[in-house]
NUVEX-92798 format. One record per residue (C-alpha): residue number from 1; residue in one letter; chain; x, y, z. Coordinates in steps of 0.1 Angstrom, whole numbers. Layout:
BEGIN
NUM, A, A, X, Y, Z
...
//
This chain:
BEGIN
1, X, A, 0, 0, 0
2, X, A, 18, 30, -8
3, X, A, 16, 55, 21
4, X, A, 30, 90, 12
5, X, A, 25, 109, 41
6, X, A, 2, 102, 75
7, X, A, -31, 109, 78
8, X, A, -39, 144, 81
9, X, A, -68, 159, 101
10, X, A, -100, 153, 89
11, X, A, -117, 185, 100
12, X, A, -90, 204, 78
13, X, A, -104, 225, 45
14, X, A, -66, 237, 34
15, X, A, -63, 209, 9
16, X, A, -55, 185, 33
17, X, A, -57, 145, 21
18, X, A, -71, 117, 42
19, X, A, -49, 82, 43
20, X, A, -41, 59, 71
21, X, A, -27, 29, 59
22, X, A, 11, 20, 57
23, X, A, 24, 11, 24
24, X, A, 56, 0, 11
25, X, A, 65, 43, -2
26, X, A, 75, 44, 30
27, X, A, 107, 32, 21
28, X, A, 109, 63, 2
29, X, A, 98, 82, 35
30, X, A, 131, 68, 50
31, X, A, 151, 79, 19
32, X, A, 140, 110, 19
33, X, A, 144, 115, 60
34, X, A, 184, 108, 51
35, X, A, 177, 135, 23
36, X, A, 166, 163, 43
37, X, A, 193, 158, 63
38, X, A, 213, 181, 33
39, X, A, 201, 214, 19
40, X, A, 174, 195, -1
41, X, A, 160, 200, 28
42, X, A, 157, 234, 30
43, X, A, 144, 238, -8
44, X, A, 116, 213, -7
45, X, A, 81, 233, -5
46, X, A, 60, 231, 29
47, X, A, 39, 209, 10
48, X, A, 63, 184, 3
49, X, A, 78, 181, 37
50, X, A, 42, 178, 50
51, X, A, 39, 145, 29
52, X, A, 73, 133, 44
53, X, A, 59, 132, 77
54, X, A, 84, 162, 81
55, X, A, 68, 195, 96
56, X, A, 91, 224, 110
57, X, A, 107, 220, 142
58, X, A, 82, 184, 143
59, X, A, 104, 151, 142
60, X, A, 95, 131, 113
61, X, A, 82, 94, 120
62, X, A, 104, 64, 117
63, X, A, 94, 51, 85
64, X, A, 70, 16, 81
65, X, A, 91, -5, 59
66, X, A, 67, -31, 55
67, X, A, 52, -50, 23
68, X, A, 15, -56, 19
69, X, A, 6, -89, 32
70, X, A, 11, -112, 0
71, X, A, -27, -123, -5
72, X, A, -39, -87, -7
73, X, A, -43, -73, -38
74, X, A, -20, -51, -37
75, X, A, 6, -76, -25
76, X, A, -1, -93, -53
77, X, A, 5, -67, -78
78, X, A, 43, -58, -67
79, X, A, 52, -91, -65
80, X, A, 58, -97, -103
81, X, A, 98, -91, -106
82, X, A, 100, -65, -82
83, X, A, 99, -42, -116
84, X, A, 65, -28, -104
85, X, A, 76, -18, -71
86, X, A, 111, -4, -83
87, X, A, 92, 19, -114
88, X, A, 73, 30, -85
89, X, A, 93, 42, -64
90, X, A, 115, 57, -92
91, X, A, 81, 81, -104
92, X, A, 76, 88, -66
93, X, A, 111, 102, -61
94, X, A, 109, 121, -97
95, X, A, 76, 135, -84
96, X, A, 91, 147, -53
97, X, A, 118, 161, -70
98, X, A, 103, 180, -97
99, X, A, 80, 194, -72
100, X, A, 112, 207, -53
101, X, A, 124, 219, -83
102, X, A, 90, 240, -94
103, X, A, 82, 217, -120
104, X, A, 45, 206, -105
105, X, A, 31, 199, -142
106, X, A, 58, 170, -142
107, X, A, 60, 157, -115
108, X, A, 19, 153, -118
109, X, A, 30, 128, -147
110, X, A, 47, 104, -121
111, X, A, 22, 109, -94
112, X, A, -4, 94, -119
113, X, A, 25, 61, -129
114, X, A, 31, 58, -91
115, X, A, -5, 57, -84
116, X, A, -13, 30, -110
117, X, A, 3, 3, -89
118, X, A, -19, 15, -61
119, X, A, -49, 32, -70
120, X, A, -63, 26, -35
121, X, A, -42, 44, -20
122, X, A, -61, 81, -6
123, X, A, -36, 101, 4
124, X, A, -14, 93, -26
125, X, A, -43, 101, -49
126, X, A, -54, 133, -25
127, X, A, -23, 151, -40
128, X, A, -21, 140, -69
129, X, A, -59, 154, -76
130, X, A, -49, 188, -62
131, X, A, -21, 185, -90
132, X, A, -45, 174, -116
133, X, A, -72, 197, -110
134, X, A, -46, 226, -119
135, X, A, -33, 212, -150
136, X, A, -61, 188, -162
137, X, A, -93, 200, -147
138, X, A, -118, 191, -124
139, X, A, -134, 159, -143
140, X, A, -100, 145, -143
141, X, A, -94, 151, -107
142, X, A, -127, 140, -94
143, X, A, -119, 107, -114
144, X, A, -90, 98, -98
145, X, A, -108, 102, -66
146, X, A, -137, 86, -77
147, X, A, -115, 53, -86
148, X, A, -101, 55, -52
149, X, A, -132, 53, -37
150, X, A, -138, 20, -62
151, X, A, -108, 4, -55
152, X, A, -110, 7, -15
153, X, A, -148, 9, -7
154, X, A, -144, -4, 27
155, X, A, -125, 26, 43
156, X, A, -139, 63, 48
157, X, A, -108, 79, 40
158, X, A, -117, 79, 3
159, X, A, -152, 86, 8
160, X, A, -139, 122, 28
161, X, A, -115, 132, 3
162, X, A, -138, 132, -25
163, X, A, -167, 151, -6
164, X, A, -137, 177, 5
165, X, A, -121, 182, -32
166, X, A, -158, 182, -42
167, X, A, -168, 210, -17
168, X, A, -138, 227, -19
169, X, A, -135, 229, -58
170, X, A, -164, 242, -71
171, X, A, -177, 226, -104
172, X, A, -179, 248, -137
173, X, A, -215, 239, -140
174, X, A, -232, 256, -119
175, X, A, -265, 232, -126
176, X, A, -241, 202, -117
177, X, A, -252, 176, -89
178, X, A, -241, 189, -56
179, X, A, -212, 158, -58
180, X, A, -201, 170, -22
181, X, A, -234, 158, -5
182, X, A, -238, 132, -26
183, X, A, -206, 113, -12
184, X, A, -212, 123, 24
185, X, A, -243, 107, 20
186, X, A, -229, 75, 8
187, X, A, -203, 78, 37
188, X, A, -230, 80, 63
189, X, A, -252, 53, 50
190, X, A, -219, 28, 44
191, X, A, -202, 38, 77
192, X, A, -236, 47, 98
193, X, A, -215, 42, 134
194, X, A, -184, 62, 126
195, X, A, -180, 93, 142
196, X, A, -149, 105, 119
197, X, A, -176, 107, 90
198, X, A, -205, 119, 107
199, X, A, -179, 145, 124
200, X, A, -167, 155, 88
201, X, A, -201, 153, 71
202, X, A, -213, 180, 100
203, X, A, -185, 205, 95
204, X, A, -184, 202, 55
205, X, A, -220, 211, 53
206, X, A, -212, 233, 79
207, X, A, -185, 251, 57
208, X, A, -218, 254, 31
209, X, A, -239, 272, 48
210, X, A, -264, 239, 56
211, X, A, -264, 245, 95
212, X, A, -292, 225, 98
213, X, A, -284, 196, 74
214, X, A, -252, 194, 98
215, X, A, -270, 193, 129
216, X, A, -295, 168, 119
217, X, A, -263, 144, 107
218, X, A, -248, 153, 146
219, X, A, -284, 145, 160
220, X, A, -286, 117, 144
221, X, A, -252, 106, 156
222, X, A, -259, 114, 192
223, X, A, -286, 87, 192
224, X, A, -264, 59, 182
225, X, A, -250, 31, 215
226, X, A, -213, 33, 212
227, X, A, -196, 29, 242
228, X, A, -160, 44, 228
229, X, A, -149, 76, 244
230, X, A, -129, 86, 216
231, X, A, -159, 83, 192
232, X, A, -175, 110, 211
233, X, A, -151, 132, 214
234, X, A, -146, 131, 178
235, X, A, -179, 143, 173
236, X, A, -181, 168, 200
237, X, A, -156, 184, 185
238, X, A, -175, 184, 157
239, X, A, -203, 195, 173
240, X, A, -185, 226, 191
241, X, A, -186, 237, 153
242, X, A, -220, 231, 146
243, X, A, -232, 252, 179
244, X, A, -206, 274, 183
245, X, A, -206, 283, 221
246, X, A, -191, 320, 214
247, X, A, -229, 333, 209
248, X, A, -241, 351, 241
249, X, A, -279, 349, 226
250, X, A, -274, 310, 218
251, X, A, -252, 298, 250
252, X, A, -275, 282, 272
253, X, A, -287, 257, 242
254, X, A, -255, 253, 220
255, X, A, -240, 242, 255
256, X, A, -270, 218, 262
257, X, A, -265, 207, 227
258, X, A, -227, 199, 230
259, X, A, -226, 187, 262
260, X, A, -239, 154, 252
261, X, A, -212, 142, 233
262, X, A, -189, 154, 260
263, X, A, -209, 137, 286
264, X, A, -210, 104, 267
265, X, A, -174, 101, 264
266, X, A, -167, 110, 297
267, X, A, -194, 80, 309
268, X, A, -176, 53, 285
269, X, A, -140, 64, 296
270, X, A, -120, 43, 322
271, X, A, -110, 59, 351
272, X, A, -73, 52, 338
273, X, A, -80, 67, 301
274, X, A, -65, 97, 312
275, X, A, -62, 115, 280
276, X, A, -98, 113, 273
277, X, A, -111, 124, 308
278, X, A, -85, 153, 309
279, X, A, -102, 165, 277
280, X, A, -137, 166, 287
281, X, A, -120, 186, 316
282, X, A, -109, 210, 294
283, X, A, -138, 210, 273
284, X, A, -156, 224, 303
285, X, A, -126, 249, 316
286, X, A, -126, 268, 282
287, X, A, -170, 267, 281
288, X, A, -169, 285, 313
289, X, A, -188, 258, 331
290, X, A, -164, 258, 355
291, X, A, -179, 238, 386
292, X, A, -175, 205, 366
293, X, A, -147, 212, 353
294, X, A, -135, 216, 391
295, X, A, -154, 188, 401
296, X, A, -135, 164, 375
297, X, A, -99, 173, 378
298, X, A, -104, 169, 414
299, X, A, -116, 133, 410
300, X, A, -88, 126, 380
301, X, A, -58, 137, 406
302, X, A, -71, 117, 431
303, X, A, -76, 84, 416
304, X, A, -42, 88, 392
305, X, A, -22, 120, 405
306, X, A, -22, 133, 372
307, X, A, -2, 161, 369
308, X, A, -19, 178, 339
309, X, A, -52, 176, 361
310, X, A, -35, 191, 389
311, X, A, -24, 219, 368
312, X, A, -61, 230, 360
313, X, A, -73, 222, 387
314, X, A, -50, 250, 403
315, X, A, -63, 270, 378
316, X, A, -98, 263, 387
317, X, A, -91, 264, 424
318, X, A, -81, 304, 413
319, X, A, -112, 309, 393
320, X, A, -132, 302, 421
321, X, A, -108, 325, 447
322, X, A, -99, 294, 468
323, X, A, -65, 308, 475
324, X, A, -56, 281, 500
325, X, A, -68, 251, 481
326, X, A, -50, 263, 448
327, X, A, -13, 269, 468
328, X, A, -15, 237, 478
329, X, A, -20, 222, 448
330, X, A, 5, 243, 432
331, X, A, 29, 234, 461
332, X, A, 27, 200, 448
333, X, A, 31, 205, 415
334, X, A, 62, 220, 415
335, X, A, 74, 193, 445
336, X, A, 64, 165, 416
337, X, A, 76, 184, 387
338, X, A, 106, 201, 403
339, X, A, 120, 212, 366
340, X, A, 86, 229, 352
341, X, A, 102, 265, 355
342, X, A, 63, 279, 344
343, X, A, 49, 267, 374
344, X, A, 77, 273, 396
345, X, A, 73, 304, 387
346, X, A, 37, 310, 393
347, X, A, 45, 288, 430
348, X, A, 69, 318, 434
349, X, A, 47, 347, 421
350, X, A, 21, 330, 449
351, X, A, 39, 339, 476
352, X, A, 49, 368, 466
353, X, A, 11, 381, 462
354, X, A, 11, 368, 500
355, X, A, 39, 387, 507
356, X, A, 57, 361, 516
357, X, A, 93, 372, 502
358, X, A, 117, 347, 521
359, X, A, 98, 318, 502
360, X, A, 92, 331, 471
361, X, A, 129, 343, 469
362, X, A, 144, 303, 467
363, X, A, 119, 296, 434
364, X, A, 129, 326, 415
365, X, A, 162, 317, 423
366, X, A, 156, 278, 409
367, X, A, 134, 288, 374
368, X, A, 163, 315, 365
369, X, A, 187, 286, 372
370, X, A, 170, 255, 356
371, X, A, 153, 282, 328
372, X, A, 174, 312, 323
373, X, A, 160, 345, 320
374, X, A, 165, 384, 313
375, X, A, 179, 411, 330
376, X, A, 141, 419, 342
377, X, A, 137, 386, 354
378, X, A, 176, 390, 376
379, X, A, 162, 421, 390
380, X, A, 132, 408, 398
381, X, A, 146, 382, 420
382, X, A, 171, 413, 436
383, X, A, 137, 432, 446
384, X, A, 121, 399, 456
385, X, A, 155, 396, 483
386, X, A, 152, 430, 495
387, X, A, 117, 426, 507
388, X, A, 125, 394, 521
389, X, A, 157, 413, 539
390, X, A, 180, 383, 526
391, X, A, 206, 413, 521
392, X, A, 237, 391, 526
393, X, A, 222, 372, 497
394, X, A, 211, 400, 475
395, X, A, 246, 414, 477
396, X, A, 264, 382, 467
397, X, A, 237, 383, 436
398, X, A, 247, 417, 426
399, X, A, 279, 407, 417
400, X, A, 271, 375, 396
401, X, A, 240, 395, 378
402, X, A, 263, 428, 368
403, X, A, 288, 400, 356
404, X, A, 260, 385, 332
405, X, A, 245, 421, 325
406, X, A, 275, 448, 326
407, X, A, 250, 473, 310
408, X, A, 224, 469, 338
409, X, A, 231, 499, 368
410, X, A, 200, 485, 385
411, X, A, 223, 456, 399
412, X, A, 245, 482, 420
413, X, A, 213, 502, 429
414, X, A, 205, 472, 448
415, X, A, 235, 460, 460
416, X, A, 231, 499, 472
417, X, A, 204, 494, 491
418, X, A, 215, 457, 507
419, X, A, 242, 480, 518
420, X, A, 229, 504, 538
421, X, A, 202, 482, 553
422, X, A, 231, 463, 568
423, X, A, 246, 496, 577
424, X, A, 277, 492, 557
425, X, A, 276, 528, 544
426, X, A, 306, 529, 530
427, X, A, 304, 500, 504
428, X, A, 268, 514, 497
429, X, A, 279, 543, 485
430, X, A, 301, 534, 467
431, X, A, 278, 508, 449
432, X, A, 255, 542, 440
433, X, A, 284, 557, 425
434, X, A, 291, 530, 400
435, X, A, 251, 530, 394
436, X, A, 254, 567, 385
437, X, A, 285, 566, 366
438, X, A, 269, 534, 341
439, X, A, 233, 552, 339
440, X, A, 246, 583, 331
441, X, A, 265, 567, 302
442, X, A, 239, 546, 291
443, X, A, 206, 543, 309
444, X, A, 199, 580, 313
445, X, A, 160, 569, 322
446, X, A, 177, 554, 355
447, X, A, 190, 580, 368
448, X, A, 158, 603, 379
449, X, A, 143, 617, 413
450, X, A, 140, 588, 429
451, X, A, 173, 575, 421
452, X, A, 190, 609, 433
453, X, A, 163, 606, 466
454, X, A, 182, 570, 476
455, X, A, 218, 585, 469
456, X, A, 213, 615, 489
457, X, A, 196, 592, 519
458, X, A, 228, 568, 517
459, X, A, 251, 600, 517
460, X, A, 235, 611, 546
461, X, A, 235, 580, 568
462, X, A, 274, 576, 553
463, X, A, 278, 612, 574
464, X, A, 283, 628, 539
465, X, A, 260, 656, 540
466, X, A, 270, 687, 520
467, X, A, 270, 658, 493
468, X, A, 237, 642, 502
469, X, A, 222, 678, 503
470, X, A, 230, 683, 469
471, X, A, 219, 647, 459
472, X, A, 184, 658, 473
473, X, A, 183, 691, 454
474, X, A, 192, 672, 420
475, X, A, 164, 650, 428
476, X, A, 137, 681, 437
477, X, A, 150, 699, 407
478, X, A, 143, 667, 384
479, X, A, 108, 660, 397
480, X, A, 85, 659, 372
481, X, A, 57, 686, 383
482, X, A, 25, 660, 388
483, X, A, 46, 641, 411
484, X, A, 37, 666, 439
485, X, A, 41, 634, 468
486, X, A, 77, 629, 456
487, X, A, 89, 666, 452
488, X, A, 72, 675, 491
489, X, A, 93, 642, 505
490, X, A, 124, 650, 492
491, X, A, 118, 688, 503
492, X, A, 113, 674, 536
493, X, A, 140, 653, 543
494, X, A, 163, 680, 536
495, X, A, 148, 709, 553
496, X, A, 147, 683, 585
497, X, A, 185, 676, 577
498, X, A, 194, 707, 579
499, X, A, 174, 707, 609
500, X, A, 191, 684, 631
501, X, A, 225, 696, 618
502, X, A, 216, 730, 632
503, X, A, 229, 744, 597
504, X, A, 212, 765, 567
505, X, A, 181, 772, 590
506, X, A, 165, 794, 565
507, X, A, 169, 771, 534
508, X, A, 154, 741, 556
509, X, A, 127, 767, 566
510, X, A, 115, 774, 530
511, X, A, 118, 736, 514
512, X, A, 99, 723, 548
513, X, A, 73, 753, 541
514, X, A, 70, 741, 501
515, X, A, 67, 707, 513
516, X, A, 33, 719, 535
517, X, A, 23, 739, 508
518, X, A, 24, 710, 485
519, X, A, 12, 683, 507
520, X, A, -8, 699, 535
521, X, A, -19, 682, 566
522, X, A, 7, 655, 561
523, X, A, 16, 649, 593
524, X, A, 53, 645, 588
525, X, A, 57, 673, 572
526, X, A, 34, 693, 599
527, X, A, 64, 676, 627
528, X, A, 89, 693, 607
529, X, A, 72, 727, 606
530, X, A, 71, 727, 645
531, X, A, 107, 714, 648
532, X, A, 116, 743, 626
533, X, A, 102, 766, 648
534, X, A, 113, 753, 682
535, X, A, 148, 757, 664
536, X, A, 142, 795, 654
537, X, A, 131, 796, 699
538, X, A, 94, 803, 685
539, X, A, 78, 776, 715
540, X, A, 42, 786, 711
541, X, A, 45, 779, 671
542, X, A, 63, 750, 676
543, X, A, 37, 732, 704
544, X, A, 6, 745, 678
545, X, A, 20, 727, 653
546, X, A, 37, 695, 670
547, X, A, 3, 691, 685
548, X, A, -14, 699, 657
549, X, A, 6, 668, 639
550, X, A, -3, 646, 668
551, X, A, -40, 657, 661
552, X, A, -35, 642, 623
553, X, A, -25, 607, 631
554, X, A, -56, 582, 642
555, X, A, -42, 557, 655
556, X, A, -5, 561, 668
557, X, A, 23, 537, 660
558, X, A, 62, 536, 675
559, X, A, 74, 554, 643
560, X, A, 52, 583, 655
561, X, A, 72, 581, 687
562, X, A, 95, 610, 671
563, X, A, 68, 635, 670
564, X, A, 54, 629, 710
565, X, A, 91, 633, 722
566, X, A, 95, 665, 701
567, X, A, 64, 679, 722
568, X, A, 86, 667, 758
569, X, A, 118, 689, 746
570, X, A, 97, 719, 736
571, X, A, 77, 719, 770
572, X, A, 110, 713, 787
573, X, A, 123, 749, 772
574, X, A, 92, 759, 779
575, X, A, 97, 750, 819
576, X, A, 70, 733, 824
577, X, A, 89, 697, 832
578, X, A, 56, 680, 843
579, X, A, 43, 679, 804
580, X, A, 76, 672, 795
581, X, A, 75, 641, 815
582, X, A, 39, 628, 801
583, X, A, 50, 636, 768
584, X, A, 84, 610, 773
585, X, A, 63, 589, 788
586, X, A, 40, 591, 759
587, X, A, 63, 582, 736
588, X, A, 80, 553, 755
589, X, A, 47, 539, 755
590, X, A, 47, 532, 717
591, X, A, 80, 513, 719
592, X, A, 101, 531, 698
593, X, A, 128, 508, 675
594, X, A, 151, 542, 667
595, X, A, 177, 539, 689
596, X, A, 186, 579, 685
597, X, A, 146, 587, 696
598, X, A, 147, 560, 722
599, X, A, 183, 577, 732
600, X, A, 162, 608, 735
601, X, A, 135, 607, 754
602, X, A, 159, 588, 779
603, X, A, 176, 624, 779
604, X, A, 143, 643, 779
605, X, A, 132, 622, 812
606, X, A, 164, 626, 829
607, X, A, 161, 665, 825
608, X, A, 128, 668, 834
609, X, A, 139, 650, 868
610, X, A, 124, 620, 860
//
């Protein structure tokens, strides 16, 4: 039997043949697998390769090298010498050729000898129809079909191929017998229980317009007692056509409709026919009807531990906001699939949304090592170690990531900031100066406001503050206008540097002002205000607005410790140590971390007599 190529799928209208029988071309197949190996290869049209069993980037088959059984006819007929066989396979290959040389009108010459030795053959005579329809007509064609059909009238594949050519090349004759529905009919009544016909049948009249001529072939269909999953898949995927499930107006029906076929497979499949179960499953993930979807995947991973189940069934669990339920499935996917980096990384992006850093961390880590990635996936991880204060880490990870990206500045940004939160000032800095000296080259974008904000903080805690002051007025001066919160913090921090330094009083004055003006009723910002005037010896000013501050904040947390002992120093100047007292006391209360404000309200309370 010869075999040219495998079977293609039946549901296809893009010329595509129908054969599933091996036959002795595939001898040829495995000569022309050693061909491709060369640059033939890369000449021979898509077509060509398709017949091969060759597809890009898709593995061809190993090729069936078997005879046909000597009492079939066709066994018969290639036995006489071996001549038949070998002037077979020589017009094969000179088709083949000649169609990789552009020469389609010949090579349809050797098609036709080649398919004289087996004119039963469908997919043979598929392409060479296609080829005779452009250069003979469509009589000719439909002929060759036609015989194929004679010659094997036990199989469908003939059967579909005709109807296809038939309704895909119109005849001249527009008064013609519709030839199309003619053979689909003779399919159905010779192969009344299988579903590849019916399935084709339902989406070729589809393809003409007869909707209801294809639903009355998958009605009739649906009534039949087969107890073959696969047989009703087939046709609910032929059905999905025939009621599409994309029409709002039609849903609730087209589902109803579809369902059956769906349904039947699932109630003939084996609880180990895995493939066939996970299908349904899907069927009803991308229909929306969710719950038995759910319902399914949860019964398929407990009676086989399927890991494709498990994977929509975490998708499900999600769907339905069962955030528990769907971590712990995904928790065990990844433990049984340690090397899928996708759903490593989704196990990772999972506790990140929990904001649970320190485990996410260890699975970025593992998909970047197992799966590689970009310079946005490094940096990722570095942001993911810095909120999971793994700075020793992050550090060490700096320096492999700027090996791997020199270009990136981002890397010593932070390694910057893993720096300073380990209060190692010096190296920190020194990190943002090899940051600003690569962005400004090349990443011009990295160096803004923000970036000038974090230098000029690390400057400062480094004790370097004539250069962190002019760090923050580079980044107030490159603040885009609309970023009001921004320009007002960095306005801030400055005027309250100044501040505690005791130096350029009336330059901290107007930013802390600007910052108030910008962002009123910020209580921060109101802290400052009063600070500045408890500096310039205004007491009254500075209680107004320290207590005002106070008056701002709801609920009162140890970082707003600052603020109460602020109000003990200014009624200490003020001599009235009993307020001072309550104020320290106050603030003690909230249990400040900062040891320089826990420092000082110690002070405070030992002046007040305390």
């Amino acid at each position: 039997m010869i075999r040219p190529h495998a079977a293609r799928n039946p549901f296809s209208f893009a010329g595509a043949a129908i054969g599933r029988r091996p036959g002795y071309f595939a001898v040829f197949t495995a000569l022309a697998h050693v061909m491709m190996a060369g640059s033939f290869m890369r000449q021979m049209p898509s077509r060509v390769l398709f017949m091969l069993g060759v597809t890009a980037g898709i593995p061809a088959q190993n090729a069936d090298l078997s005879l046909p059984p000597v009492d079939a006819a066709a066994g018969r007929r290639l036995q006489a010498g071996g001549e038949r066989v070998a002037s077979a396979l020589a017009h094969y290959s000179t088709a083949l050729r000649l169609e990789v040389e552009n020469n389609p009108r010949a090579a349809l010459e050797h098609y036709l000898k080649a398919l004289e030795v087996d004119p039963s053959n469908a997919s043979l005579a598929m392409h060479t129809a296609e080829l005779a329809y452009s250069f003979r007509g469509r009589e000719t064609a439909v002929a060759l079909l036609e015989k194929t059909v004679e010659a094997n009238p036990d199989a469908p594949e003939p059967y579909l191929n005709l109807a296809r050519f038939c309704a895909t090349y119109a005849p001249d004759d527009p008064f013609e017998n519709d030839r199309a529905k003619l053979t689909l009919d003779r399919a159905l009544k010779r192969f009344p229980r299988s579903a590849e016909v019916h399935g084709f049948a339902a989406v070729t009249l589809l393809s003409q317009g007869q909707r209801d001529e294809a639903a009355r072939v998958l009605d009739g269909a649906a009534r039949q007692n087969v107890s073959d999953s696969q047989h009703w898949l087939t046709l609910g995927r032929a059905a999905q056509k025939v009621w599409p499930l994309g029409q709002a107006e039609m849903r609730e029906e087209h589902t109803a409709r579809v369902n059956v076929f769906f349904q039947n497979a699932l109630r003939h499949a084996p609880a180990d026919d895995e493939a066939a179960r996970l299908e349904v499953a899907r069927y009803y993930l991308l229909t929306n009807q969710l719950r038995p979807a759910r319902d399914l995947c949860l019964e398929i991973s407990r009676q086989t531990g399927s890991l494709q189940a498990r994977k929509l069934l975490h998708r499900l669990h999600e769907s339905f906001e069962e955030k528990e339920q769907a971590l712990r499935v995904l928790e065990k996917i990844v433990e049984d699939a340690p090397d899928d980096v996708e759903y490593r990384r989704m196990l990772a992006r999972a506790y990140e949304l929990r904001e649970e850093y320190a485990r996410a961390a260890p699975h970025y880590e593992t998909a970047l090592q197992k799966g590689g990635g970009s310079a946005e996936d490094y940096l990722h991880l570095g942001e993911t170690l810095l909120r999971a204060y793994l700075n020793e880490k992050l550090i060490e990870f700096c320096k492999r990531s700027a090996m791997l990206f020199p270009d990136q500045a981002m890397f010593h940004v932070q390694a910057a900031m893993a720096n300073r939160a380990l209060q190692q000032w010096d190296d920190a800095v020194a990190c943002f100066e090899k940051a600003a000296a690569l962005a400004e080259s090349n990443q011009a974008e990295l160096v803004n406001h923000r970036f000038y904000f974090q230098y000029g903080v690390t400057l400062e805690r480094a004790g370097r503050h004539e250069d962190a002051g002019r760090m923050f007025e580079k980044s107030i001066t490159v603040t885009p206008k609309e970023d009001v919160e921004a320009a007002a913090s960095a306005m801030n921090y400055l005027g309250y540097m100044w501040l505690e330094l005791d130096r350029h009083f009336d330059k901290a004055g107007e930013l802390i002002l600007k910052a108030n003006e910008l962002q009123p009723e910020t209580p921060a910002y109101v802290d400052s205000l009063g600070w500045w005037h408890f500096k310039k010896g205004n007491h009254t000013e500075a209680l107004r607005e320290l207590e005002r501050a106070v008056s701002l904040i709801p609920d009162l947390q140890a970082e707003d410790a600052e603020i109460i002992e602020h109000i003990g120093r200014v009624h200490l100047a003020m001599k009235q140590p009993q307020k001072a007292i309550e104020a320290f006391q106050k603030a003690l209360s909230l249990r400040p971390e900062d040891e320089k404000v826990l420092r000082q309200i110690k002070e405070g309370l030992d002046k007040a007599g305390k």
